[in-house]
OpenMM code with the backbone's topology and positions (N, CA, C; nanometers):
from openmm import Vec3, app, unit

residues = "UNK UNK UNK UNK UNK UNK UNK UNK UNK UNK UNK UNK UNK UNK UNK UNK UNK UNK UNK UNK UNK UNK UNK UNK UNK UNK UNK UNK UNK UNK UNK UNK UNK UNK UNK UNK UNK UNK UNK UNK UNK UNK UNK UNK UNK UNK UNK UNK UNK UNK UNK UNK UNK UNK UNK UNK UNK UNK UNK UNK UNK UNK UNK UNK UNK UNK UNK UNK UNK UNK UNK UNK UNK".split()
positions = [
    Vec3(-0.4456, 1.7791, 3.4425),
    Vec3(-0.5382, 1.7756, 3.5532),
    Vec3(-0.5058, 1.8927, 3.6448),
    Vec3(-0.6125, 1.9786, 3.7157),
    Vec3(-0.5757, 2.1212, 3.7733),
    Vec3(-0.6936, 2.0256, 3.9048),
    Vec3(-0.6129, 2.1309, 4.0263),
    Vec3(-0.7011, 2.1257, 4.1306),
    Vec3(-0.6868, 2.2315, 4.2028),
    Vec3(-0.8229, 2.3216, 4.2278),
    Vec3(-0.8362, 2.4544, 4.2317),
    Vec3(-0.8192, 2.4488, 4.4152),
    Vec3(-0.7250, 2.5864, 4.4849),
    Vec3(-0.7635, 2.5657, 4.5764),
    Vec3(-0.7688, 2.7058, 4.6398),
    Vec3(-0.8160, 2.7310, 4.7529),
    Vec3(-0.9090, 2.8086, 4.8050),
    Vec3(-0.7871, 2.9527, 4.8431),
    Vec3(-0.7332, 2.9346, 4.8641),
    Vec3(-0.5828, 3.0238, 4.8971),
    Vec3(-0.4545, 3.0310, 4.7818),
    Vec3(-0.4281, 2.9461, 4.7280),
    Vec3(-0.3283, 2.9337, 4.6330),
    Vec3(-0.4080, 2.9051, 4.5216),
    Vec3(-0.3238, 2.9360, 4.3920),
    Vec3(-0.3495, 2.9335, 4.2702),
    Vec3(-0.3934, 2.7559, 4.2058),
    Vec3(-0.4281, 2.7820, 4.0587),
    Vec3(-0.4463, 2.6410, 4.0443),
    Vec3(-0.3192, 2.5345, 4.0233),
    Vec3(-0.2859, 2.4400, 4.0853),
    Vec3(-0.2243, 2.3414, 4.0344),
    Vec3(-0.1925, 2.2615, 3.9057),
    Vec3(-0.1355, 2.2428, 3.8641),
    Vec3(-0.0992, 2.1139, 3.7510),
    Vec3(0.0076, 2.0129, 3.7803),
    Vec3(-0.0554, 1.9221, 3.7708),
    Vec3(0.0214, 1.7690, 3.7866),
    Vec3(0.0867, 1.7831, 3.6483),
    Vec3(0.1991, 1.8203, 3.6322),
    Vec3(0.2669, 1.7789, 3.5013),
    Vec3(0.2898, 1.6188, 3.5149),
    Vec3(0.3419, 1.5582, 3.3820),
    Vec3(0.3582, 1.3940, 3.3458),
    Vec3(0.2469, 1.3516, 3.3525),
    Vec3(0.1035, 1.3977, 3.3529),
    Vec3(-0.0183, 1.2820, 3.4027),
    Vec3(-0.1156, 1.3566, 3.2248),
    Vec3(-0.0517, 1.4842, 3.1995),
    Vec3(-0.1621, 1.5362, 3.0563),
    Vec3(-0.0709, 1.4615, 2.9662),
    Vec3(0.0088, 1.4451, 2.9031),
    Vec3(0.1153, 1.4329, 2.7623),
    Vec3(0.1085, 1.2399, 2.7705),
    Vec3(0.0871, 1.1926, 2.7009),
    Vec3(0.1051, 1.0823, 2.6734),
    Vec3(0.2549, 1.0570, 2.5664),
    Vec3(0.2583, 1.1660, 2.4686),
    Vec3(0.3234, 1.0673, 2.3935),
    Vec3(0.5181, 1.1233, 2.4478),
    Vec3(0.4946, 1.2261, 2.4551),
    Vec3(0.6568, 1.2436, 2.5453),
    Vec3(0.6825, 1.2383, 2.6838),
    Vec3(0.7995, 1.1770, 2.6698),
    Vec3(0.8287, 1.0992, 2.8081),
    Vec3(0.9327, 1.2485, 2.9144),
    Vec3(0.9752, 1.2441, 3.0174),
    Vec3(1.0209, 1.3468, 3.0457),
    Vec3(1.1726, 1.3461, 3.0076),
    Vec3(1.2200, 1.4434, 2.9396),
    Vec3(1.3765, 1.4489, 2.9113),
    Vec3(1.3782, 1.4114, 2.7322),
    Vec3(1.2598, 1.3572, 2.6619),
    Vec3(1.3409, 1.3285, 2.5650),
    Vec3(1.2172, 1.4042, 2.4518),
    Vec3(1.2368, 1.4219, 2.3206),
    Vec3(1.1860, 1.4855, 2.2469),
    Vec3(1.1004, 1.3858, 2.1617),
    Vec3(0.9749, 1.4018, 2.1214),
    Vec3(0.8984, 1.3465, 2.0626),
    Vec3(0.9470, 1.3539, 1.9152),
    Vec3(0.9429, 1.2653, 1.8656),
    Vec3(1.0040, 1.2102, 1.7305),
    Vec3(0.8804, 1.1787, 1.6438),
    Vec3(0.8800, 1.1968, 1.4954),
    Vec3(0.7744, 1.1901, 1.3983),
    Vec3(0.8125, 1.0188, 1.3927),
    Vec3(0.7335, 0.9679, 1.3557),
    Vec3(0.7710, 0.8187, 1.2756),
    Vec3(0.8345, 0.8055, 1.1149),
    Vec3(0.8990, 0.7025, 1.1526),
    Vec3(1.0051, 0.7032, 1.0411),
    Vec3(0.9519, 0.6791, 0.9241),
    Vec3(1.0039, 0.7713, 0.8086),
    Vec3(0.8729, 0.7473, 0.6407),
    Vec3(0.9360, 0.6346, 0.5871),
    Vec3(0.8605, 0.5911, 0.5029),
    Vec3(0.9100, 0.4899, 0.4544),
    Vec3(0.9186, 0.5181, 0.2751),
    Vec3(1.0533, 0.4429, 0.2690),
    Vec3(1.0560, 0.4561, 0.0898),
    Vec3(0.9387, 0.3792, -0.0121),
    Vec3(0.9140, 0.4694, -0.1300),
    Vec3(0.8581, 0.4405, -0.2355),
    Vec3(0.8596, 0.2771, -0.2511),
    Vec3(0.9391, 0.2416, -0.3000),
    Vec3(1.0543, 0.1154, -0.3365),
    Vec3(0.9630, 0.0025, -0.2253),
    Vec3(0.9955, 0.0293, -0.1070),
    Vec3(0.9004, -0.0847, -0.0041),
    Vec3(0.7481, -0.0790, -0.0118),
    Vec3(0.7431, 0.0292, -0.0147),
    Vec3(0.5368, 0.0709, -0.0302),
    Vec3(0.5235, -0.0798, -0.1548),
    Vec3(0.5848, -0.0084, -0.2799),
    Vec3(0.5670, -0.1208, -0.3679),
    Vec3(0.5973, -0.2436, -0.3567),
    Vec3(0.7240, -0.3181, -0.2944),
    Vec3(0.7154, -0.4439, -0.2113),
    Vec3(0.6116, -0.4808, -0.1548),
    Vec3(0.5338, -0.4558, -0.0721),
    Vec3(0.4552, -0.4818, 0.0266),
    Vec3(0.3040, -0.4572, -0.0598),
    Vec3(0.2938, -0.3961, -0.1319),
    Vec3(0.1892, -0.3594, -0.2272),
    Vec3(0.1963, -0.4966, -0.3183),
    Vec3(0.2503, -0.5554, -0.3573),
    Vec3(0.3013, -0.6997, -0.4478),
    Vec3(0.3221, -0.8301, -0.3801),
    Vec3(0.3541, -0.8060, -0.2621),
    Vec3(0.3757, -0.9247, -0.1781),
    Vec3(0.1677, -0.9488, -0.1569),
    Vec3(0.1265, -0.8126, -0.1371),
    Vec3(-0.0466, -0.8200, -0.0486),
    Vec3(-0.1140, -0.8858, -0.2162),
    Vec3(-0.0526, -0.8324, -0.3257),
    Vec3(-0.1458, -0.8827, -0.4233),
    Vec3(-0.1017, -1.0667, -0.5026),
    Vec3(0.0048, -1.0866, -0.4463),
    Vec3(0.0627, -1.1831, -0.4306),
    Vec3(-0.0107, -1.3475, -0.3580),
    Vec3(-0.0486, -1.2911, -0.2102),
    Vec3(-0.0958, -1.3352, -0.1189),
    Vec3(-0.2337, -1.3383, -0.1840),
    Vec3(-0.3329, -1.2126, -0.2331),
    Vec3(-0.4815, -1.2932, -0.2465),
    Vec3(-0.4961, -1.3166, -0.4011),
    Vec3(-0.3487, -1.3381, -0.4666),
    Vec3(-0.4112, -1.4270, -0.5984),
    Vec3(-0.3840, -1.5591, -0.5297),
    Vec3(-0.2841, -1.5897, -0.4366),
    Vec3(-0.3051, -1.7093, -0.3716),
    Vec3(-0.4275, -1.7912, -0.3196),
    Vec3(-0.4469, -1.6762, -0.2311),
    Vec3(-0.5482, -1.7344, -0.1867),
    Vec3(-0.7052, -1.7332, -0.2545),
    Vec3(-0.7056, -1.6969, -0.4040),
    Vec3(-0.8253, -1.7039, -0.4841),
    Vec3(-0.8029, -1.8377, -0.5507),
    Vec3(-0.6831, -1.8764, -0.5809),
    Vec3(-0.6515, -2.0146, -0.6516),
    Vec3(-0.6900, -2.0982, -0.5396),
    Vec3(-0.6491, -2.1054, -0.4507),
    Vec3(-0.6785, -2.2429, -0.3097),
    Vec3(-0.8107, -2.2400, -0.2923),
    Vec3(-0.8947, -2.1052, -0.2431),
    Vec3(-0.9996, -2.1142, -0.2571),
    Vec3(-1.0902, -2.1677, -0.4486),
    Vec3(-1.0521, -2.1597, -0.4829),
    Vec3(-1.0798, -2.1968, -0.6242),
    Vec3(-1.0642, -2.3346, -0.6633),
    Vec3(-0.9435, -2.3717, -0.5900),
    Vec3(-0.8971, -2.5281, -0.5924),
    Vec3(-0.9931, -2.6043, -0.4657),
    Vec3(-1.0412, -2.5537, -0.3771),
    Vec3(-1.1135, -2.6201, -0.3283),
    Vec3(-1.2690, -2.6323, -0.3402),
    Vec3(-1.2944, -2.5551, -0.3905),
    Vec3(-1.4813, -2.5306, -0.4677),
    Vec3(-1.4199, -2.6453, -0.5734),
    Vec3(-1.3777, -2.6372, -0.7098),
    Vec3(-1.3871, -2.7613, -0.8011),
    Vec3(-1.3543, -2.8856, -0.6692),
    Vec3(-1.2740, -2.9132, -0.6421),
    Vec3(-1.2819, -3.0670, -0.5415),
    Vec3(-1.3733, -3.1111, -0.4384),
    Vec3(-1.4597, -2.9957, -0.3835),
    Vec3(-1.5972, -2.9971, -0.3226),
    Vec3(-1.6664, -3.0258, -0.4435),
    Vec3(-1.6873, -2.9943, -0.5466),
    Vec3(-1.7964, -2.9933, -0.6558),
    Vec3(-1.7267, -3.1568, -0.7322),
    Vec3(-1.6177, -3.2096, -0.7452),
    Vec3(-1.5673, -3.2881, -0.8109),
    Vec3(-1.6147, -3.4486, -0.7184),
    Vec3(-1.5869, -3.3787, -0.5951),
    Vec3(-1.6733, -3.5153, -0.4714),
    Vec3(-1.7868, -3.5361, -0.4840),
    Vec3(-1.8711, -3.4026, -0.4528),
    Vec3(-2.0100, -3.4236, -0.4931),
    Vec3(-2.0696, -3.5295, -0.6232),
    Vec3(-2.0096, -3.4527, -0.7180),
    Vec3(-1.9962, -3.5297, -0.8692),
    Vec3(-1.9872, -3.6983, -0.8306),
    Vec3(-1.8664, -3.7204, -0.7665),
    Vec3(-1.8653, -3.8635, -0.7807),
    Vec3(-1.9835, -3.9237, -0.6831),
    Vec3(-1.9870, -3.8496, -0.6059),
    Vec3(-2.1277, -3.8996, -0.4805),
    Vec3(-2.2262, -3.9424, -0.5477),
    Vec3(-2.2805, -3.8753, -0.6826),
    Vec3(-2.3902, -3.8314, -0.7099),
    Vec3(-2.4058, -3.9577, -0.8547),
    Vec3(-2.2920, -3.9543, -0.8914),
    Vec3(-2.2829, -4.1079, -0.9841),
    Vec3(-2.2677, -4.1719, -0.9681),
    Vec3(-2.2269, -4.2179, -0.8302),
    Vec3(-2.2393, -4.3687, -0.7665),
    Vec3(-2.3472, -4.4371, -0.6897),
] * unit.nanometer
topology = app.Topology()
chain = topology.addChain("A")
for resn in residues:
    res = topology.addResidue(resn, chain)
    for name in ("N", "CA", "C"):
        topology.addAtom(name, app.Element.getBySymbol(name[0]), res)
């Protein structure tokens, strides 16, 4: 942010432009992550929606299995 003034030069508010460094310390990349976990987490996610295709799956036949008996009694 600059604020122009009529006798002196323009201003800058330093600390109010930079978001991601703080004053005194050096901005750091984020930490990479190994191969090895990508694939963990890649197996755990395909893990999770064969789960949740069986539950959902287990609950369509027992909706359809109620119906069934509704429907013959």
């Amino acid at each position: 942010m600059t604020s122009a003034h009529l006798v002196r030069h323009a201003h800058t508010y330093n600390g109010r432009d930079h978001a991601l460094k703080r004053r005194g310390q050096i901005f750091r990349a984020p930490r990479l992550i190994a191969p090895n976990e990508l694939n963990l987490f890649s197996d755990r996610l395909d893990d999770a929606r064969e789960y949740e295709g069986t539950v959902r799956d287990f609950a369509l036949l027992h909706e359809l299995a109620l119906s069934a008996e509704d429907y013959n009694s």
